[in-house]
Each structure stands twice: as C-alpha cells, then as structure tokens.
N, CA, C and O atoms as a GROMACS GRO file, in nm:
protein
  580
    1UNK      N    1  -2.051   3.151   2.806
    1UNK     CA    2  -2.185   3.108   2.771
    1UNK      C    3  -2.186   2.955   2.765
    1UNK      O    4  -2.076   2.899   2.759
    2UNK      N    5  -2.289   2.887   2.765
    2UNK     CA    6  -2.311   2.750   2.808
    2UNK      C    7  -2.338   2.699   2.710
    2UNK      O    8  -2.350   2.776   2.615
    3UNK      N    9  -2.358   2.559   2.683
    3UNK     CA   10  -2.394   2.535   2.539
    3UNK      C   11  -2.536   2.531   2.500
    3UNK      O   12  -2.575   2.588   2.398
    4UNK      N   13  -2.636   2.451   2.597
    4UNK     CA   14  -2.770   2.462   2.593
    4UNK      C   15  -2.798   2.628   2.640
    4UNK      O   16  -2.910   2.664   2.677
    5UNK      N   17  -2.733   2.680   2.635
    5UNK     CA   18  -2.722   2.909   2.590
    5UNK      C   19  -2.753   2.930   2.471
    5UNK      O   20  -2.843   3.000   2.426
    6UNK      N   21  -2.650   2.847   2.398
    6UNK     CA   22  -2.624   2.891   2.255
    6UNK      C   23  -2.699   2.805   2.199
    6UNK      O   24  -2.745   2.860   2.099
    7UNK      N   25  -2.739   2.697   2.208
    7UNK     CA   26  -2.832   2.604   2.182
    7UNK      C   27  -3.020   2.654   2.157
    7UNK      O   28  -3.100   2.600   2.081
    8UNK      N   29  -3.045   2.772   2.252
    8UNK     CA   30  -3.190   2.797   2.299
    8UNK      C   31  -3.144   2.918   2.188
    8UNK      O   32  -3.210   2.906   2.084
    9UNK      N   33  -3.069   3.006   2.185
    9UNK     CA   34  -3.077   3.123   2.115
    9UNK      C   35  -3.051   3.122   1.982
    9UNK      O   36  -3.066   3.222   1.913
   10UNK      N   37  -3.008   3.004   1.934
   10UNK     CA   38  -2.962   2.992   1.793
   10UNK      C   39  -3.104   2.916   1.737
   10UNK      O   40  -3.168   2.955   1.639
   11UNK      N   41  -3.128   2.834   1.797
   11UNK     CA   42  -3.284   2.786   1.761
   11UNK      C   43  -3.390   2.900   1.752
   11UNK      O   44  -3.439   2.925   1.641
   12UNK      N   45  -3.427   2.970   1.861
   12UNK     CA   46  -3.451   3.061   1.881
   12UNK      C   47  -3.490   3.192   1.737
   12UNK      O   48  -3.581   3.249   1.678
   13UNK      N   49  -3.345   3.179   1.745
   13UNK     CA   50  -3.320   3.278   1.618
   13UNK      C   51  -3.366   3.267   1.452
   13UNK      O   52  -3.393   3.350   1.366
   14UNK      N   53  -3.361   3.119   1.456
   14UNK     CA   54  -3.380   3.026   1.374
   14UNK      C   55  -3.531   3.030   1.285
   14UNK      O   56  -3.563   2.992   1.172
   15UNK      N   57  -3.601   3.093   1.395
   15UNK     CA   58  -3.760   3.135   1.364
   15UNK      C   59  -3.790   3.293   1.300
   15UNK      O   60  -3.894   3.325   1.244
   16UNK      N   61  -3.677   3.376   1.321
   16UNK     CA   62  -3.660   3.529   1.266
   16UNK      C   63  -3.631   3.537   1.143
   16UNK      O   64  -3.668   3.442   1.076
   17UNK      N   65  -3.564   3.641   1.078
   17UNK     CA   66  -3.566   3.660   0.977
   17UNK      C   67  -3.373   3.716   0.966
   17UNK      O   68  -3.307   3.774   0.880
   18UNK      N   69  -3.338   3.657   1.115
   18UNK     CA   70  -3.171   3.677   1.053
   18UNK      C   71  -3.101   3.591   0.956
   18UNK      O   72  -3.174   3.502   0.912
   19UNK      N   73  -2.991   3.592   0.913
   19UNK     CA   74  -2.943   3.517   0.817
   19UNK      C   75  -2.828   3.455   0.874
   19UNK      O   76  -2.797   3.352   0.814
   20UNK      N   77  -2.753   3.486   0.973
   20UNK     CA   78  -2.646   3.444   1.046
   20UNK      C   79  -2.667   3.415   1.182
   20UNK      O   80  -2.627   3.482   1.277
   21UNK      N   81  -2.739   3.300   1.187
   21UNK     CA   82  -2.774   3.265   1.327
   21UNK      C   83  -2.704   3.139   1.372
   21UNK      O   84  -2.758   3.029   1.365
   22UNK      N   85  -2.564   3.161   1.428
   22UNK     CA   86  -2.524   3.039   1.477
   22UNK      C   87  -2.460   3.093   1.580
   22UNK      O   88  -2.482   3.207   1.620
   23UNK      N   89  -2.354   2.995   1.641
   23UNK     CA   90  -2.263   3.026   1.771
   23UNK      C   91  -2.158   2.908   1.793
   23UNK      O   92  -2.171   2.796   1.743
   24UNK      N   93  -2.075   2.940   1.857
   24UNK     CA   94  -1.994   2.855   1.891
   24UNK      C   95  -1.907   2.825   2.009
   24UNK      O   96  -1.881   2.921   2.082
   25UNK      N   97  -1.848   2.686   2.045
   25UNK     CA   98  -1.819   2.689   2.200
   25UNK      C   99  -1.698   2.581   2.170
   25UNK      O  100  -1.699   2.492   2.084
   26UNK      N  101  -1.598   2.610   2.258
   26UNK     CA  102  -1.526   2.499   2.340
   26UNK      C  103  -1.569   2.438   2.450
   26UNK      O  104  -1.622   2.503   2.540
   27UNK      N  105  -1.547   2.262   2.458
   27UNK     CA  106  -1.623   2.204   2.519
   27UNK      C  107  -1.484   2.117   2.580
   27UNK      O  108  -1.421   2.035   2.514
   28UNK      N  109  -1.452   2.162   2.741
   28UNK     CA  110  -1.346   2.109   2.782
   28UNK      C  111  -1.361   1.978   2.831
   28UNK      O  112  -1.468   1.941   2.880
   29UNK      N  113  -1.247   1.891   2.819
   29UNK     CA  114  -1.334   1.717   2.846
   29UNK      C  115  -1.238   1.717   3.000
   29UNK      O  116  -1.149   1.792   3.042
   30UNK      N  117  -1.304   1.598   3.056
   30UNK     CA  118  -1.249   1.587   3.216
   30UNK      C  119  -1.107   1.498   3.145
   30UNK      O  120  -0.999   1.509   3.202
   31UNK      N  121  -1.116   1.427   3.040
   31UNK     CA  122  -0.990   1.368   3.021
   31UNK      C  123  -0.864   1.477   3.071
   31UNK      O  124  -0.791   1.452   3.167
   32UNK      N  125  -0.856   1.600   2.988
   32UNK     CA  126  -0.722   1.691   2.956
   32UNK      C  127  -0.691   1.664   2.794
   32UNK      O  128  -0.579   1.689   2.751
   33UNK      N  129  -0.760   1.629   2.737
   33UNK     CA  130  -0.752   1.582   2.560
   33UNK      C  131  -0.792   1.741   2.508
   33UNK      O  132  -0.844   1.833   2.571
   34UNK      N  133  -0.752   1.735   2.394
   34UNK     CA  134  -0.810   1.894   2.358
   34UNK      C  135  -0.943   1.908   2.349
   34UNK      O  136  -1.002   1.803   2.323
   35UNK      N  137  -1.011   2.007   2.362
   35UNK     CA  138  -1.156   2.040   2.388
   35UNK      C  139  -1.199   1.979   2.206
   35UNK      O  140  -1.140   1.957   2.100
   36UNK      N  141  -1.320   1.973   2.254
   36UNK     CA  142  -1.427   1.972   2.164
   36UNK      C  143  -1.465   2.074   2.079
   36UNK      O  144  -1.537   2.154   2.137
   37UNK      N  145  -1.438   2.107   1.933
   37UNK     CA  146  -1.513   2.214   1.863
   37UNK      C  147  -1.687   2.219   1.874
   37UNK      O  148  -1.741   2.110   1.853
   38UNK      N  149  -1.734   2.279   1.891
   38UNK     CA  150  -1.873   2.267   1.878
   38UNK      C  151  -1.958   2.390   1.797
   38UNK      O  152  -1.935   2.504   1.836
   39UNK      N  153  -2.028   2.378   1.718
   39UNK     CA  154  -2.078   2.481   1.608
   39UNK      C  155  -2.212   2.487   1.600
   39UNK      O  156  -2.254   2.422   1.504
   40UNK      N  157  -2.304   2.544   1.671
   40UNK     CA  158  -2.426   2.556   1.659
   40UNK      C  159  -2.527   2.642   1.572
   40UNK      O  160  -2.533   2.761   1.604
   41UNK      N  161  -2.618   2.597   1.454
   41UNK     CA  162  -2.659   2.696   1.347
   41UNK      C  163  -2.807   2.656   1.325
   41UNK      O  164  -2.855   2.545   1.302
   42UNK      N  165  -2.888   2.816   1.343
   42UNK     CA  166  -3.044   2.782   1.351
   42UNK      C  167  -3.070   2.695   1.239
   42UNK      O  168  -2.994   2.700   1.143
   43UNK      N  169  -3.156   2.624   1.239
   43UNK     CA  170  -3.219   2.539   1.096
   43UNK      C  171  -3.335   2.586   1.060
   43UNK      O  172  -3.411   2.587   1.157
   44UNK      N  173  -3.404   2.644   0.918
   44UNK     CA  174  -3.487   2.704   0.864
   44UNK      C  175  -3.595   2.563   0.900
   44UNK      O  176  -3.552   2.453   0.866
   45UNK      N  177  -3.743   2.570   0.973
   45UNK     CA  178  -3.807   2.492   0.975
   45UNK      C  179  -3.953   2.510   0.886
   45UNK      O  180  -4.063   2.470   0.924
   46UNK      N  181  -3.915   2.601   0.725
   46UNK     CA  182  -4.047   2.574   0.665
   46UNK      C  183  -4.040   2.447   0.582
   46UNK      O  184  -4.128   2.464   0.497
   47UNK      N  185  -3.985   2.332   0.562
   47UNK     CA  186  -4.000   2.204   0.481
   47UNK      C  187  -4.130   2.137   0.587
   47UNK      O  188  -4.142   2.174   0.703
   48UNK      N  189  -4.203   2.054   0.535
   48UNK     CA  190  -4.305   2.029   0.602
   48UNK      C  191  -4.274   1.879   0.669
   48UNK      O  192  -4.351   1.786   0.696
   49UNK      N  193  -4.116   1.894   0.685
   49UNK     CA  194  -4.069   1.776   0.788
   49UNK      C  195  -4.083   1.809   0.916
   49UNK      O  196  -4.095   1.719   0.999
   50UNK      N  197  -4.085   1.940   0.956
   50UNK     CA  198  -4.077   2.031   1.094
   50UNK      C  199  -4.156   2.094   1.132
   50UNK      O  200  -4.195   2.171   1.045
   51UNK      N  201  -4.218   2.107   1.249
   51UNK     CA  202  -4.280   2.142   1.337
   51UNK      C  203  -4.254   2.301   1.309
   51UNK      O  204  -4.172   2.365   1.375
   52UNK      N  205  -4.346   2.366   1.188
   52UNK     CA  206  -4.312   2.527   1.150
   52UNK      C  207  -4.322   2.594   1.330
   52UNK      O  208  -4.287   2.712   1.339
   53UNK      N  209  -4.359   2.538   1.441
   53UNK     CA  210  -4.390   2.636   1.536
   53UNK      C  211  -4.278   2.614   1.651
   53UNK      O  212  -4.259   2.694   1.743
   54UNK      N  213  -4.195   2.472   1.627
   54UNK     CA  214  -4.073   2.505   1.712
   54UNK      C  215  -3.946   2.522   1.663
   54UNK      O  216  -3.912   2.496   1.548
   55UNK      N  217  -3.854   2.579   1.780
   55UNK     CA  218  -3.739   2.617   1.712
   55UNK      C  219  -3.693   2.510   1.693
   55UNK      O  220  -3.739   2.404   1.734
   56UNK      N  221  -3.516   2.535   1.573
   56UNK     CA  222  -3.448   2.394   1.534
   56UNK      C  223  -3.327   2.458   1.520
   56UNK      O  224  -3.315   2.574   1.482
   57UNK      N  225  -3.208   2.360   1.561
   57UNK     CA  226  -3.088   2.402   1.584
   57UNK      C  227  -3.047   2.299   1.506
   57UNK      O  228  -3.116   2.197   1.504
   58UNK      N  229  -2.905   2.308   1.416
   58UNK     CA  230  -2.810   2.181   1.436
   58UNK      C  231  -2.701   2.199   1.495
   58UNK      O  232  -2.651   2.311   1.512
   59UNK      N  233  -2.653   2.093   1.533
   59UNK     CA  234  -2.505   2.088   1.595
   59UNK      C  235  -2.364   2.021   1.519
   59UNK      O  236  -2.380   1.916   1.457
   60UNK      N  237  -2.284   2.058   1.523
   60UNK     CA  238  -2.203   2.021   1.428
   60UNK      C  239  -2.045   2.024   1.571
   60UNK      O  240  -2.001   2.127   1.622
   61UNK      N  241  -1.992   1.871   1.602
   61UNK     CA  242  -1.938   1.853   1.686
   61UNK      C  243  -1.772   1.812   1.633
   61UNK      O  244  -1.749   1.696   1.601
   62UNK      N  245  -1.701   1.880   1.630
   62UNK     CA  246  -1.534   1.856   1.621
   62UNK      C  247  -1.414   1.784   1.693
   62UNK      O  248  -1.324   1.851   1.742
   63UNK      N  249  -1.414   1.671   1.697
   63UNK     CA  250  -1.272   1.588   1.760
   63UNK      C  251  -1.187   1.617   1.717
   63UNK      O  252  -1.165   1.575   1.603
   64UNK      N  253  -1.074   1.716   1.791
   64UNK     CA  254  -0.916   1.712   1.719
   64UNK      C  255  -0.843   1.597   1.753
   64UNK      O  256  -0.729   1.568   1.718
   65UNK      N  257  -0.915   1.539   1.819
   65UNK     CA  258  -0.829   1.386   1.872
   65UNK      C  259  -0.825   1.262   1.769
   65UNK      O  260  -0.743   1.171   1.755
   66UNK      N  261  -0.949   1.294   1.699
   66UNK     CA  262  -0.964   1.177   1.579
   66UNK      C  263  -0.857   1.238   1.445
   66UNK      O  264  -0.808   1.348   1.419
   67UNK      N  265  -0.855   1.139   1.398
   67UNK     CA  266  -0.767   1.114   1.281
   67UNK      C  267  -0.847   1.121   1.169
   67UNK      O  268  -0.964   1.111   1.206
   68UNK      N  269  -0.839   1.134   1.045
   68UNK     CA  270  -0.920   1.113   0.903
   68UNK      C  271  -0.848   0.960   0.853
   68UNK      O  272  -0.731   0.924   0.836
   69UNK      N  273  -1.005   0.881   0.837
   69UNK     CA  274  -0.927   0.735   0.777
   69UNK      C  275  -0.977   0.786   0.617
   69UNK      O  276  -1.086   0.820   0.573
   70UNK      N  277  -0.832   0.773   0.553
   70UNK     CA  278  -0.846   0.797   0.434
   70UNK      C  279  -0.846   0.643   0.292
   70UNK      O  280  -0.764   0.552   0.287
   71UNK      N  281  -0.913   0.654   0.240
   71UNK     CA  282  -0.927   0.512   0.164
   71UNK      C  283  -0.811   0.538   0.076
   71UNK      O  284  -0.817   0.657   0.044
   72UNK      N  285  -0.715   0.485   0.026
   72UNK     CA  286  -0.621   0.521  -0.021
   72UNK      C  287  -0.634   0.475  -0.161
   72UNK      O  288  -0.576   0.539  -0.249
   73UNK      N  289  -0.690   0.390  -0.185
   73UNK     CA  290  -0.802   0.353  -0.296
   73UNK      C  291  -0.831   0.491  -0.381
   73UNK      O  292  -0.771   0.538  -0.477
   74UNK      N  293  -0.941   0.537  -0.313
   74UNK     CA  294  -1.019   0.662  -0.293
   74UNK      C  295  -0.904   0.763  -0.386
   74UNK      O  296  -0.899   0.775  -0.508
   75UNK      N  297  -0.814   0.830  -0.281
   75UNK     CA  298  -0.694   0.917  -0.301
   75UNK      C  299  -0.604   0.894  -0.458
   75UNK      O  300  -0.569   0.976  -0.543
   76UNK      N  301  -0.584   0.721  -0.446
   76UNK     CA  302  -0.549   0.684  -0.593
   76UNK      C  303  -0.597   0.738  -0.715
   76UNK      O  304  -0.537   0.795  -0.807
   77UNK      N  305  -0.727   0.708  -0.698
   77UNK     CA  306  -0.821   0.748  -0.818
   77UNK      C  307  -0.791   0.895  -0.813
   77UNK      O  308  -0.731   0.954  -0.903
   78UNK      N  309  -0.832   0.944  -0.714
   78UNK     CA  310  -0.878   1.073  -0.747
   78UNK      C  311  -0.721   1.206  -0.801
   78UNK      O  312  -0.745   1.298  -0.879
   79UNK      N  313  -0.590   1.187  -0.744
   79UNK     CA  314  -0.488   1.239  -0.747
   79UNK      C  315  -0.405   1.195  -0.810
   79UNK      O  316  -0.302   1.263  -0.815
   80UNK      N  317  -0.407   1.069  -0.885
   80UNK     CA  318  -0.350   0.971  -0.986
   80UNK      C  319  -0.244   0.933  -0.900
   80UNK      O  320  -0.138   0.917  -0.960
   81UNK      N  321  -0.238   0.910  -0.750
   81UNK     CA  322  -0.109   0.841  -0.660
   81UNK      C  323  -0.115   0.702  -0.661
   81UNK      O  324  -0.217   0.635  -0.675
   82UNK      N  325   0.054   0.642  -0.639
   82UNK     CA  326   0.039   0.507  -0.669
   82UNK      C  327   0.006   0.488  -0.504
   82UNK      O  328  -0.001   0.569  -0.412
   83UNK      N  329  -0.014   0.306  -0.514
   83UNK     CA  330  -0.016   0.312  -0.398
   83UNK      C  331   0.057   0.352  -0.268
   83UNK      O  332   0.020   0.403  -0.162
   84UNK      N  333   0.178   0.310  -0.316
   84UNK     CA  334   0.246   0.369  -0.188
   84UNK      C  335   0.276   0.544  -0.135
   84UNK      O  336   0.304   0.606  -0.032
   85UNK      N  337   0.247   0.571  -0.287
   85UNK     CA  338   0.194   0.730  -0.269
   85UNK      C  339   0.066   0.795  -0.156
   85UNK      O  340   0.068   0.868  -0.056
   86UNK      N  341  -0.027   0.733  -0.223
   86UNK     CA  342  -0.164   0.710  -0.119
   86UNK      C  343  -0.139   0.669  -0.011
   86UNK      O  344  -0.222   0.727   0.058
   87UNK      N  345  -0.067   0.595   0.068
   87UNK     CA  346  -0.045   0.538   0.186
   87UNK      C  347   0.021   0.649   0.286
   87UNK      O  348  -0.014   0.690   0.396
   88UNK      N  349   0.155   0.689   0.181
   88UNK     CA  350   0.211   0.813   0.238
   88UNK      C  351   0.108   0.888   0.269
   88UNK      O  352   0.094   0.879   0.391
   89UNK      N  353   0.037   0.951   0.227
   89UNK     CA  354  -0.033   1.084   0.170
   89UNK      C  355  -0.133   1.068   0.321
   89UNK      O  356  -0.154   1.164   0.395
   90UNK      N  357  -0.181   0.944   0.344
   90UNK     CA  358  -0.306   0.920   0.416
   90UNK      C  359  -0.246   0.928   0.602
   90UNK      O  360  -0.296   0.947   0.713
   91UNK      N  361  -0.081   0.895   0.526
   91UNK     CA  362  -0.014   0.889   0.707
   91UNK      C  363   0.023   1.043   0.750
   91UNK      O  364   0.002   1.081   0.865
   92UNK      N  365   0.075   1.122   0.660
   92UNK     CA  366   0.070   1.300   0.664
   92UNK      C  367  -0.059   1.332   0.686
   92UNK      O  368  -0.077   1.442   0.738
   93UNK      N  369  -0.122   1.288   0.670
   93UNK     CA  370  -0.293   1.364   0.718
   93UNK      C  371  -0.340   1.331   0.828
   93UNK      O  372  -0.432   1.388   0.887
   94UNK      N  373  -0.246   1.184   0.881
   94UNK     CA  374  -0.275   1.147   1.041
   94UNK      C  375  -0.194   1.265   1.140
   94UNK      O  376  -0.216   1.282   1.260
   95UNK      N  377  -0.107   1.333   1.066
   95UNK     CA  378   0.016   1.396   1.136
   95UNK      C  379   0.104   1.351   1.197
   95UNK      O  380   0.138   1.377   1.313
   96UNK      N  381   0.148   1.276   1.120
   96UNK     CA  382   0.272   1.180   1.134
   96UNK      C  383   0.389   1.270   1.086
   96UNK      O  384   0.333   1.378   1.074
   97UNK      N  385   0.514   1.287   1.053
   97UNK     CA  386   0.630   1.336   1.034
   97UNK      C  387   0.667   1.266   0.949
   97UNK      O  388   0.605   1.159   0.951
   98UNK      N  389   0.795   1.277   0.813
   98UNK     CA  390   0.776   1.203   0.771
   98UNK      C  391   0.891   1.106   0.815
   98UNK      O  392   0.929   1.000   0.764
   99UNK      N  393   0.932   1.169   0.916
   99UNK     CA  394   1.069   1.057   1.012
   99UNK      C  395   0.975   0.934   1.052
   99UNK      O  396   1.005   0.815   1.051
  100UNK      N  397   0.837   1.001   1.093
  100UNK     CA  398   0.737   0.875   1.148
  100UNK      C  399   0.650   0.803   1.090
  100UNK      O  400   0.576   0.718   1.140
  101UNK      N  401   0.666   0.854   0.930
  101UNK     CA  402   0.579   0.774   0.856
  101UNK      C  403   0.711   0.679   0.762
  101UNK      O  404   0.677   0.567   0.726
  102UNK      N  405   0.811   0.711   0.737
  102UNK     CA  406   0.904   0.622   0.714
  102UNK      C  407   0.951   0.504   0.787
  102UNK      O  408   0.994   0.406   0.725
  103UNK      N  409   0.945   0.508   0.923
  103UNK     CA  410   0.930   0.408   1.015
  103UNK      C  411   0.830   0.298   1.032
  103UNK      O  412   0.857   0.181   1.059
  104UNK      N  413   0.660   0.371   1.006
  104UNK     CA  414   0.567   0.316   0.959
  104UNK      C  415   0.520   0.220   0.785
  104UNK      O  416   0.434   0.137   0.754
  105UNK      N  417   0.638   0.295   0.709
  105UNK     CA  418   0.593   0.194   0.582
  105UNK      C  419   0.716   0.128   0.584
  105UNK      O  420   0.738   0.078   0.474
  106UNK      N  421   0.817   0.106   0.678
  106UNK     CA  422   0.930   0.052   0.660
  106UNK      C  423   1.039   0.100   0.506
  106UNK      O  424   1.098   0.023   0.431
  107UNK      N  425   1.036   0.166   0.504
  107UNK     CA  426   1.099   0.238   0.370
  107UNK      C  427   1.238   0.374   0.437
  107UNK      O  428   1.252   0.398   0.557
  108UNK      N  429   1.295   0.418   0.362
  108UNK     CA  430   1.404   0.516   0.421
  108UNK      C  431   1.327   0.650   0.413
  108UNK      O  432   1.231   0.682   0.343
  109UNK      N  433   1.400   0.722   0.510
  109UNK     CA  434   1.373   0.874   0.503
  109UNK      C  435   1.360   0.926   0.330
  109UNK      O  436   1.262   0.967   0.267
  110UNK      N  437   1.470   0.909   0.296
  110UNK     CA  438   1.515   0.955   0.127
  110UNK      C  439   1.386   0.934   0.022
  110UNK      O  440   1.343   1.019  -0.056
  111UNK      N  441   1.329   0.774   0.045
  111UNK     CA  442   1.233   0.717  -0.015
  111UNK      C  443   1.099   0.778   0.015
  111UNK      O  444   1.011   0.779  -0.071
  112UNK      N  445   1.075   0.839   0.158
  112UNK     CA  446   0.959   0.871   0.157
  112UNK      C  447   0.979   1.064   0.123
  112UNK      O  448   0.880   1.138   0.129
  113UNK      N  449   1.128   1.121   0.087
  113UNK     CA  450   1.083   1.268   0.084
  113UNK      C  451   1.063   1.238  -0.090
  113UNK      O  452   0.982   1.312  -0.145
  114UNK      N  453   1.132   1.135  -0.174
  114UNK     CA  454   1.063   1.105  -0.319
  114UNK      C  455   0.909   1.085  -0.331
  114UNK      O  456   0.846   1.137  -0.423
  115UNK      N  457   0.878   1.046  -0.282
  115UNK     CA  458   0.714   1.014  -0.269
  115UNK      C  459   0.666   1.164  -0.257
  115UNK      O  460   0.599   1.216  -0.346
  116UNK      N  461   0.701   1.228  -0.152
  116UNK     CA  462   0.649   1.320  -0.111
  116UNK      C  463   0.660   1.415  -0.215
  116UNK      O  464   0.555   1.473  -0.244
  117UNK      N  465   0.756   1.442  -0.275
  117UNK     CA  466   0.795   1.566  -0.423
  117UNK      C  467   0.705   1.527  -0.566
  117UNK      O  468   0.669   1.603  -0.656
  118UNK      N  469   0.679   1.354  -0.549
  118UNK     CA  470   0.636   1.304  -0.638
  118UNK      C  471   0.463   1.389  -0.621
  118UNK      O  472   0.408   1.470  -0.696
  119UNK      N  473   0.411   1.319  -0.472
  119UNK     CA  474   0.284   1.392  -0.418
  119UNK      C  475   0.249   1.503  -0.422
  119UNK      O  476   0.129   1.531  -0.419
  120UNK      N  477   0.341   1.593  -0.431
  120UNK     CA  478   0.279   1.717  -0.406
  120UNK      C  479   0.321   1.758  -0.597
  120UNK      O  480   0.289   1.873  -0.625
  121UNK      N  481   0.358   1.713  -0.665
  121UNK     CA  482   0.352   1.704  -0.816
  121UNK      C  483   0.214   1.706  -0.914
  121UNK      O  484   0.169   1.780  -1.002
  122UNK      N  485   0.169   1.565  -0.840
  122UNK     CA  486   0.054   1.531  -0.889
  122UNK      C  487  -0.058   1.599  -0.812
  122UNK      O  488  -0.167   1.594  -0.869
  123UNK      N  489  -0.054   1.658  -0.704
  123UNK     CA  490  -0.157   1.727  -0.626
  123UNK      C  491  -0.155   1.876  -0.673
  123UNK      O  492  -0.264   1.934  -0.669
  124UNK      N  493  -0.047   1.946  -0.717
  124UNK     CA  494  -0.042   2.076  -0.751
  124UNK      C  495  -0.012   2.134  -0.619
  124UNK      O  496  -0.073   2.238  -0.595
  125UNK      N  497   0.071   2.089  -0.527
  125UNK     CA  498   0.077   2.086  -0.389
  125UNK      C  499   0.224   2.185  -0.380
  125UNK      O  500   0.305   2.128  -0.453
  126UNK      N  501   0.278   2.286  -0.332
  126UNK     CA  502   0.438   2.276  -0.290
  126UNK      C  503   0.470   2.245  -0.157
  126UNK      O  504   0.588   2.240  -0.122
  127UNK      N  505   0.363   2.221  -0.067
  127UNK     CA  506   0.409   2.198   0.071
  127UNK      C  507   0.325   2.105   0.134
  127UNK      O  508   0.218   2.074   0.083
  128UNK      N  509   0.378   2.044   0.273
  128UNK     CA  510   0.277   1.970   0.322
  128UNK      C  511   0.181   2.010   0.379
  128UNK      O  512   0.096   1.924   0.398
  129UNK      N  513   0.142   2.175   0.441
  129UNK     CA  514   0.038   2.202   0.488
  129UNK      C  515  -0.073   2.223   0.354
  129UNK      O  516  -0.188   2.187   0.381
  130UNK      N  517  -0.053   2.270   0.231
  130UNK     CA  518  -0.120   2.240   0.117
  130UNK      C  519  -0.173   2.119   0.083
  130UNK      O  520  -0.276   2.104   0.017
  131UNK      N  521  -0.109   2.038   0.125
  131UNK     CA  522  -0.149   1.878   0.098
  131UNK      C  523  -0.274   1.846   0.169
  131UNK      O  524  -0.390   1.830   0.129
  132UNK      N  525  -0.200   1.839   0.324
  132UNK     CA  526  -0.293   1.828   0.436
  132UNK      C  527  -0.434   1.896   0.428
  132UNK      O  528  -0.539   1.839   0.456
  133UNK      N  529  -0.421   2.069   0.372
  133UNK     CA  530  -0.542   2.110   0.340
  133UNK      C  531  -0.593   2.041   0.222
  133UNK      O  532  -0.681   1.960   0.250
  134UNK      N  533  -0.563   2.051   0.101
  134UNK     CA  534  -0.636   1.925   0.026
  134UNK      C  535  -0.713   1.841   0.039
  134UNK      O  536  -0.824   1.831  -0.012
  135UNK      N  537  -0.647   1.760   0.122
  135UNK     CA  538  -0.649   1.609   0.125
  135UNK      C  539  -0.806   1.620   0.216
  135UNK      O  540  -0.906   1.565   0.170
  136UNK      N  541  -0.809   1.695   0.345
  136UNK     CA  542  -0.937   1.748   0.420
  136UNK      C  543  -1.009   1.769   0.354
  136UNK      O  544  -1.124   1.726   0.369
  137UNK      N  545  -0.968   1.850   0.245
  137UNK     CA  546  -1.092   1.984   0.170
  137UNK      C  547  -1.180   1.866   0.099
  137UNK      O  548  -1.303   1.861   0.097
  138UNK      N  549  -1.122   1.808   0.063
  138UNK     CA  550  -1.192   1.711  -0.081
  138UNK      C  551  -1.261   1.634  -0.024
  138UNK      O  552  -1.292   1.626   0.095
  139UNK      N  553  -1.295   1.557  -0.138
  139UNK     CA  554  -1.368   1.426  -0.079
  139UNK      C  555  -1.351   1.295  -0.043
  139UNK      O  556  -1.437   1.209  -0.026
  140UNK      N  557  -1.215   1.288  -0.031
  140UNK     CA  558  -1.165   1.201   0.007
  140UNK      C  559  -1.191   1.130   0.139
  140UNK      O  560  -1.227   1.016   0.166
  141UNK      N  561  -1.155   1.256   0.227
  141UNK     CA  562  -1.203   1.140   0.340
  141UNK      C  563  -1.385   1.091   0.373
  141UNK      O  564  -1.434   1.008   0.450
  142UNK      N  565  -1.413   1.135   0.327
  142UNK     CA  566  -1.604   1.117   0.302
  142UNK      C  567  -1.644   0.948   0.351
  142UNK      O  568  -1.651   0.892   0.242
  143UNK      N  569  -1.660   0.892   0.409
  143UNK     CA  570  -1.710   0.767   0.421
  143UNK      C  571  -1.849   0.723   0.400
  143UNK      O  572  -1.932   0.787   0.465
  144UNK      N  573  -1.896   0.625   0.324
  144UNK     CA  574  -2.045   0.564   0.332
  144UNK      C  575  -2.058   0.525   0.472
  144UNK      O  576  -2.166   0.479   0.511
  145UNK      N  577  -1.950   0.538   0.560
  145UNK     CA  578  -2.009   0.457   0.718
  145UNK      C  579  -2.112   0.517   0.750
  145UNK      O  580  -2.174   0.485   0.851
   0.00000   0.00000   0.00000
C-alpha cells in the first residue's frame, strides 16, 4: 500500500465513528539508509479549528538515522547524574559502545564501566537497554527547538 493509500483512508476514517483509525508504512530512501518509520492516525475534526466537512490525518515521521541530542544539563537534574555521568549516559543513547564512548570522553574503559554501575544505580536501571529505554521514554530528550 502507498502512503497517500493510507493517507486518504485514515483521514477518511477519521470522519466515522471508529476508534482505531491509523496505518503504517516503511518508506525506503534512494540513499540505502534505513527506511523511514511513518505512522499515519485519523484526527477528530469537531474543534472549531477544522473544516468539520473534510477529512484530517496526522503524520508522525521516524529517522532511525538521527540520534537524540540529549541536554545533559537536563539528565543531571532529572536522574541526580554528575556531569560526566550525563555525558556518558547521553553517548549510550547515541549507540555508542562503551569501548566508543571511552575513546570519546578520553577516560579508560574501567572508568567509564564505574560511571555506568554508578548510572544505572541512580536510574533504577540494571542494564543498558533499560537505560536507553529510559532515557527515550522520559523527557529528557524533549527540546524547546
């Protein structure tokens, strides 16, 4: 199915009385980069911002290629990490290793798996895919941009 497919029928739908009206697509790029998530979900148009007589879709578009810039600031406050905790924390969420984030803060392997036991302490964390989900889930990466 195509996307302006799922696009016409989810809008579409959007005007009925279903409750689960969305769809979804992979969107392959000519690069060879990983596809595009793409999430399409009718939008209720009785607020009197919208045209009650046409349909309304939103789109909700996914880069696995982008990174989360995390304010480490942000992460401080919120997980009580020091800084160099936060720094760690923000380079595991780039998916870095931590062979490759030790290279990156100039510090030893040893130094950054302390950080890391320290991190997942104060996070209530035991692993790094726990972290990583965290660190997403919250509000951390949230930007005013």
């Amino acid at each position: 199915m195509k996307l302006k497919d799922i696009i016409w029928r989810t809008g579409r739908a959007g005007k009925g009385k279903k409750k689960d009206d969305t769809g979804a697509i992979s969107l392959e790029r000519p690069s060879g980069e990983r596809p595009l998530s793409v999430v399409v979900t009718s939008l209720r148009t009785e607020s009197h911002y919208f045209d009650k007589d046409r349909p309304a879709a939103l789109i909700f578009v996914g880069d696995p290629e982008t990174h989360p810039d995390f304010d480490e600031d942000r992460l401080s406050k919120l997980y009580g990490l020091t800084r160099a905790e936060a720094r760690l924390a923000a380079l595991l969420a780039q998916d870095l290793s931590l062979a490759d984030a030790a290279d990156e803060l100039s510090v030893s392997q040893h130094t950054v798996r302390t950080h890391v036991k320290r991190i997942f302490s104060k996070t209530t964390t035991e692993r790094q895919s726990g972290l990583i989900r965290l660190l997403l889930s919250g509000p951390a990466p949230v930007s005013p941009d």
